[in-house]
TORBAVO-102551 format. One line per 2 residues: number of its first residue (from 0); their letters; for each residue x, y negated, z negated of C-alpha. Coordinates in steps of 0.25 Angstrom, whole numbers, plus 2048, in hexadecimal, padded with zeros to 3 digits. Last residue first. Example, Ala and Ser with C-alpha at 12.3 -4.5 7.8 and 13.67 -1.06 7.14 Angstrom:
! residues 2
1 = sa = 837,804,7E3; 831,812,7E1
//
This chain:
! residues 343
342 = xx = 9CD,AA8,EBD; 9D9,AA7,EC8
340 = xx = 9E4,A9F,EBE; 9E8,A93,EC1
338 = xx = 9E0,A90,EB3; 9E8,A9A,EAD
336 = xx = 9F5,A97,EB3; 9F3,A88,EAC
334 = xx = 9F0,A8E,E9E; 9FD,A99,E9F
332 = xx = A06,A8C,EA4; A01,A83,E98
330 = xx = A01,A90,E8E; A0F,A92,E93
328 = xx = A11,AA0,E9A; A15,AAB,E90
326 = xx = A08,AB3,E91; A0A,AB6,E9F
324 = xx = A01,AC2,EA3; 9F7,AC3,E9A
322 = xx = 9F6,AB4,E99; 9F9,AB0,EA9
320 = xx = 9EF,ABE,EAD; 9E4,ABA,EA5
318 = xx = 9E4,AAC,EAD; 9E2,AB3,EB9
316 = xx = 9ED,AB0,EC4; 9F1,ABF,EC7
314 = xx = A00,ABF,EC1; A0E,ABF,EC7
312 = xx = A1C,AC1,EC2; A2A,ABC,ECA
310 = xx = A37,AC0,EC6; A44,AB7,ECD
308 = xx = A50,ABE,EC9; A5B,AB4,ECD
306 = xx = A6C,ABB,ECD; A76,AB4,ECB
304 = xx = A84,AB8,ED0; A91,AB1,ECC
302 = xx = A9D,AB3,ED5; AA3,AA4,ED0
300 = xx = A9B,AA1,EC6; AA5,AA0,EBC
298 = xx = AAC,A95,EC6; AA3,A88,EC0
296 = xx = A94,A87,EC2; A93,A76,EBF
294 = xx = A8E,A75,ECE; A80,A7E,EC8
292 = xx = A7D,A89,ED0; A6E,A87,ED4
290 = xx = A62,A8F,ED8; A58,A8D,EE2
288 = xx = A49,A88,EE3; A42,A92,ED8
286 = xx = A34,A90,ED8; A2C,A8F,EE5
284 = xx = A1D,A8C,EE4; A16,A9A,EE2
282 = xx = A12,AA1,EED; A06,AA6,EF5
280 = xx = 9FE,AB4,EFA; 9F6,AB5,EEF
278 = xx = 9F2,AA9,EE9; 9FD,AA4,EDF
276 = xx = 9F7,A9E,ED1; 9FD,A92,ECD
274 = xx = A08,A8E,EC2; A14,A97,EC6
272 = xx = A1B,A9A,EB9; A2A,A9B,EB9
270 = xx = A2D,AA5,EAC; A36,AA3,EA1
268 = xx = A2D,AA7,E96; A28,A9B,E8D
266 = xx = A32,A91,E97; A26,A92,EA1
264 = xx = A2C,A8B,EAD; A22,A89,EB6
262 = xx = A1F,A88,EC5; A15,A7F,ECD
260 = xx = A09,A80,ED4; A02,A7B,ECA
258 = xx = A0A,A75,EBD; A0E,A7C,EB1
256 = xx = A17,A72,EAA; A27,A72,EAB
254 = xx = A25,A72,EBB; A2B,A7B,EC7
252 = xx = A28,A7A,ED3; A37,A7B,ED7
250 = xx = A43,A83,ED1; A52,A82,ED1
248 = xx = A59,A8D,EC9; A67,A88,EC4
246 = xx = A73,A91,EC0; A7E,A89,EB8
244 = xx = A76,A8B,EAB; A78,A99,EAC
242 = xx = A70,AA6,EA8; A62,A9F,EA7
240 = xx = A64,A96,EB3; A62,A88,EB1
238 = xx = A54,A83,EB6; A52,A76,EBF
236 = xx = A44,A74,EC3; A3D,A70,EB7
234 = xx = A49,A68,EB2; A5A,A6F,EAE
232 = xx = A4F,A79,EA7; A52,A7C,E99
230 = xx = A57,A8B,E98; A50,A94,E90
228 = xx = A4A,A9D,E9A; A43,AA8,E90
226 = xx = A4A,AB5,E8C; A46,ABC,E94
224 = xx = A3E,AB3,E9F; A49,AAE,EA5
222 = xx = A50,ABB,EA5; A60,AB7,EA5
220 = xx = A6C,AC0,EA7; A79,ABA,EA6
218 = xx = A82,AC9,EAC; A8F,ACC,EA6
216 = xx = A9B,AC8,EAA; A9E,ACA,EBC
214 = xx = AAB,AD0,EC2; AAE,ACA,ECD
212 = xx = ABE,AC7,EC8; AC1,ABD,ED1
210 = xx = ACC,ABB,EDC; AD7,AB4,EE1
208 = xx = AE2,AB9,EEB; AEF,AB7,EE6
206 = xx = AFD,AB1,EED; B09,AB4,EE4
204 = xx = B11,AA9,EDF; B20,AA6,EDB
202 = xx = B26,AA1,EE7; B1B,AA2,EF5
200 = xx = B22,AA0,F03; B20,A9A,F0E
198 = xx = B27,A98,F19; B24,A88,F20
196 = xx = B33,A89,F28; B37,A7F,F1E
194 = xx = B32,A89,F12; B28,A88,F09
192 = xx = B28,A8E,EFD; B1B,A8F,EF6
190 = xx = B18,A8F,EE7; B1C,A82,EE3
188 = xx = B10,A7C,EEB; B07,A88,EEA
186 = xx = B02,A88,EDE; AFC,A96,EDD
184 = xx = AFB,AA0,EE7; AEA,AA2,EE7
182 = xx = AE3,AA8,EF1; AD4,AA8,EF3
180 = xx = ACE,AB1,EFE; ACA,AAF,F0B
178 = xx = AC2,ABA,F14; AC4,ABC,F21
176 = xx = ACB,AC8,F22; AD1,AC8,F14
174 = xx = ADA,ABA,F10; AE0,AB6,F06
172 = xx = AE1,AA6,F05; AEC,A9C,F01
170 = xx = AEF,A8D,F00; AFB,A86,F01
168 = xx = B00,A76,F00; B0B,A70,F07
166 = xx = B16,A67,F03; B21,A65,F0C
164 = xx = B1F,A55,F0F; B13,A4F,F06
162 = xx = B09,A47,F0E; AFE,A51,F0F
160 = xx = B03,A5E,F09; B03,A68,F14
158 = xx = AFC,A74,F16; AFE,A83,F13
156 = xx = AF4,A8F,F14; AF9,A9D,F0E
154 = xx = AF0,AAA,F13; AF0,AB7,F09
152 = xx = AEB,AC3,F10; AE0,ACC,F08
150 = xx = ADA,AD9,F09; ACE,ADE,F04
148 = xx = ACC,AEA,EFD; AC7,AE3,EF0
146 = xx = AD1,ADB,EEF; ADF,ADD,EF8
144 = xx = AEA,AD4,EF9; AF4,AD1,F02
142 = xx = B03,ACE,F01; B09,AC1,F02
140 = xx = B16,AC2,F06; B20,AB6,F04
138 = xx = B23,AB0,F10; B16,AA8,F13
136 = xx = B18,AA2,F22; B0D,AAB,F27
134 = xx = B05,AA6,F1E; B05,A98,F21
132 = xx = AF5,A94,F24; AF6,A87,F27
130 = xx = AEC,A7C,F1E; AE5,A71,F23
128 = xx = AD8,A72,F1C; AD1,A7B,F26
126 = xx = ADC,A85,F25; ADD,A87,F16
124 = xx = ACE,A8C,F17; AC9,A8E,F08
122 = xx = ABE,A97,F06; AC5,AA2,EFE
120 = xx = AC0,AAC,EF6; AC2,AB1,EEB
118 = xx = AC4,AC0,EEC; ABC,AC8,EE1
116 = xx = AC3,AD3,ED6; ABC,ADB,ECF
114 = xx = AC2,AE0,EC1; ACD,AD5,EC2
112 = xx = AD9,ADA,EB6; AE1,ACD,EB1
110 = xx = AEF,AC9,EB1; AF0,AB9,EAD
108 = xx = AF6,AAE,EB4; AED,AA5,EAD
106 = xx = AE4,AA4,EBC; AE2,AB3,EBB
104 = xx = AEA,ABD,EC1; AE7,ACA,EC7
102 = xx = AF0,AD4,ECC; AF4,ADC,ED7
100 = xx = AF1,AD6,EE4; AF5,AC9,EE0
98 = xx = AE6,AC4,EDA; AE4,AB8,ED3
96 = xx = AD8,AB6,ECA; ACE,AAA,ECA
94 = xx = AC6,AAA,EBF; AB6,AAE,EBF
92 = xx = AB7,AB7,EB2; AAB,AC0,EAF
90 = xx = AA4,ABC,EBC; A94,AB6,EB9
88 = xx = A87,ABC,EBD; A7C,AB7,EBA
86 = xx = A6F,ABF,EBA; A61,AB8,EB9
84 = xx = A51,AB9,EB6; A47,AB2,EBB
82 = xx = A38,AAF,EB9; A2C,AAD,EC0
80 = xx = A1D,AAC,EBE; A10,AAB,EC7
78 = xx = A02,AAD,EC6; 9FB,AB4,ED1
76 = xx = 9EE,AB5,ED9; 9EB,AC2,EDF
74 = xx = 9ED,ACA,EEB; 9FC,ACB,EE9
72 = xx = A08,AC5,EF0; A0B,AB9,EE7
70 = xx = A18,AB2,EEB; A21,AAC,EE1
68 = xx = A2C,AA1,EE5; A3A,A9F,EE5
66 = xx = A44,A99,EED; A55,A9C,EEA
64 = xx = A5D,A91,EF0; A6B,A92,EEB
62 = xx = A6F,A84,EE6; A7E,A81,EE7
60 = xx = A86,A78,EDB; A8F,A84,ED7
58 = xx = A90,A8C,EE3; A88,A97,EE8
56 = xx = A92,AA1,EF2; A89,AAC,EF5
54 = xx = A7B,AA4,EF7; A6E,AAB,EFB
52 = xx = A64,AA1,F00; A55,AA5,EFA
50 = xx = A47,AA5,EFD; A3E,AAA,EF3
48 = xx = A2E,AB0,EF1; A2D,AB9,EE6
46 = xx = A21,AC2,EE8; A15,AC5,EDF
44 = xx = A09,AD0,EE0; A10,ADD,EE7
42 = xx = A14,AE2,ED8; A20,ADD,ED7
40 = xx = A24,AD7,EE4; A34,AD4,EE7
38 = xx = A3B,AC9,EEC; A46,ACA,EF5
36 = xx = A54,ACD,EF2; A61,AC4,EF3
34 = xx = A6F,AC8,EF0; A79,ABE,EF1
32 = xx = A85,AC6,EF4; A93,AC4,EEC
30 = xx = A9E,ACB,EF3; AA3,ABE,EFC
28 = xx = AA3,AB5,EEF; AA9,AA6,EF0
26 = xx = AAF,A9F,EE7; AB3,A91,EE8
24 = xx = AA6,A8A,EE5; AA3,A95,EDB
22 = xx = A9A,AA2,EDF; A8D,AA6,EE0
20 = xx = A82,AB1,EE0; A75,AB0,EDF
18 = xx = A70,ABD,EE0; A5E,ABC,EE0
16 = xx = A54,AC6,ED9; A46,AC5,EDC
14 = xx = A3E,ACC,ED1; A2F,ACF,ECE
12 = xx = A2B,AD0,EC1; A22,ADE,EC0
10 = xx = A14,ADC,EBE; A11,AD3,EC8
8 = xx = A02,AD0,ECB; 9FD,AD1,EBE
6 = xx = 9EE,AD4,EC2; 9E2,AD0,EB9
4 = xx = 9D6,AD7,EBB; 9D5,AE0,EB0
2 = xx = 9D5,AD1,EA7; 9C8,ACD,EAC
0 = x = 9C6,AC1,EB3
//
């Protein structure tokens, strides 16, 4: 076949953007969205085809499932690569701060400025574990606090010490409608005075409302195609991610030498090679199963965002097209293509 007839059917990369955002086990985020947009068509000749389940709390230890495969919606025949880039997010400081109202202090005691101050929430239910709500017999005065235009009420739980006369323990919320935030009032058993009567009142500490400071460092950006995926794979399904080795990508049909049918990691350039033509009208095998936050995340990722850029490419299958076209496949994958290839 001569070389005016060949057709590269995507000449663009065509992109799928996913949000995963996620949070620590004990974190929750009720302003962070999980974003998701359907793919795209560059050029009206390749489609990425996915399923995916959005997850706004992700925890260390969870998979997100996140399915992808590349549909050919041309007239032709097609070759087919992928790639991905990535955007993690991570906060500038994920501490714990204590907020009275006023000020803001960290875990050393310390005065410290909050640019954008986040809620922590609370999922705890005092109740349900035996506790009795006793602020109405809290004598000292409590005042509320605002953040961000909300307004918070401060709740004190009590509960008796299981075979210990007198001794009580305490936990705290604040609450705004129905949402529960963390509180924080210290030790509380040489801090609360309790009288006969059961009034209670606080000696020396000042109820706070916890928050965070939501304001993220500097984006980890990775192309995995510029510069080159480096990473050594966990095994031919398992792939670290190329901004954090904390973040997995779990793939399928995937094999460490060209094989039909199958996908292939071509360490040369970065890309997942489909190995087999797709007849006009079809799919690839499925390629990325879901990805993975590993158990061993600690509370830096709380909040964190991470953003998946899958970029799908597409050529007529004629061999001119896989060495014009693709001249950094391996010379085993280019070889094999060719003989798939429709002359």
């Amino acid at each position: 076949m001569k070389k005016n007839k060949k057709k590269l059917l995507a000449g663009s990369a065509l992109g799928l953007v996913l949000l995963f955002g996620g949070t620590y086990a004990w974190f929750t985020s009720q302003d962070e969205v999980t974003n998701h947009f359907e793919g795209q068509i560059a050029g009206n000749d390749i489609q990425i085809v996915e399923t995916y389940e959005p997850e706004t709390n992700w925890e260390p230890g969870e998979e997100v499932n996140k399915d992808v495969a590349v549909a050919n919606v041309s007239e032709y025949n097609a070759f087919t690569r992928v790639a991905f880039d990535e955007i993690l997010k991570l906060l500038k400081d994920s501490s714990e701060v204590y907020y009275n109202g006023q000020t803001y202090v960290n875990k050393a005691g310390e005065t410290i400025e909050v640019a954008m101050p986040l809620v922590m929430n609370s999922s705890m239910d005092y109740l349900a574990k035996g506790y009795t709500d006793v602020t109405a017999k809290l004598a000292t005065e409590v005042k509320d606090i605002t953040v961000n235009g909300k307004t918070y009420k401060f709740q004190l739980f009590e509960k008796a010490a299981i075979g210990t006369a007198n001794q009580f323990s305490y936990g705290a919320v604040w609450m705004s409608g129905t949402e529960q935030a963390k509180a924080y009032i210290g030790n509380t058993s040489n801090l609360i005075a309790r009288a006969a009567d059961g009034t209670l009142s606080f000696n020396g500490i000042e109820p706070t409302i916890s928050v965070v400071d939501k304001t993220y460092a500097d984006a980890l950006t990775a192309n995995w195609t510029n510069p080159v995926y480096g990473k050594t794979p966990i095994n031919d399904l398992v792939f670290k991610s190329a901004t954090d080795d904390n973040i997995e990508l779990n793939f399928v049909n995937v094999t460490n030498i060209p094989t039909e049918k199958k996908w292939f990691f071509n360490q040369a350039d970065g890309y997942f090679y489909f190995v087999g033509k797709v007849a006009s009208g079809d799919s690839t095998a499925q390629l990325l199963d879901s990805v993975k936050l590993l158990g061993s995340a600690g509370n830096q990722y709380s909040l964190f965002t991470f953003d998946l850029n899958v970029k799908a490419e597409g050529i007529q299958s004629i061999s001119e097209a896989v060495t014009d076209n693709w001249p950094t496949a391996s010379s085993e994958l280019s070889s094999l293509l060719q003989t798939l290839a429709d002359n």
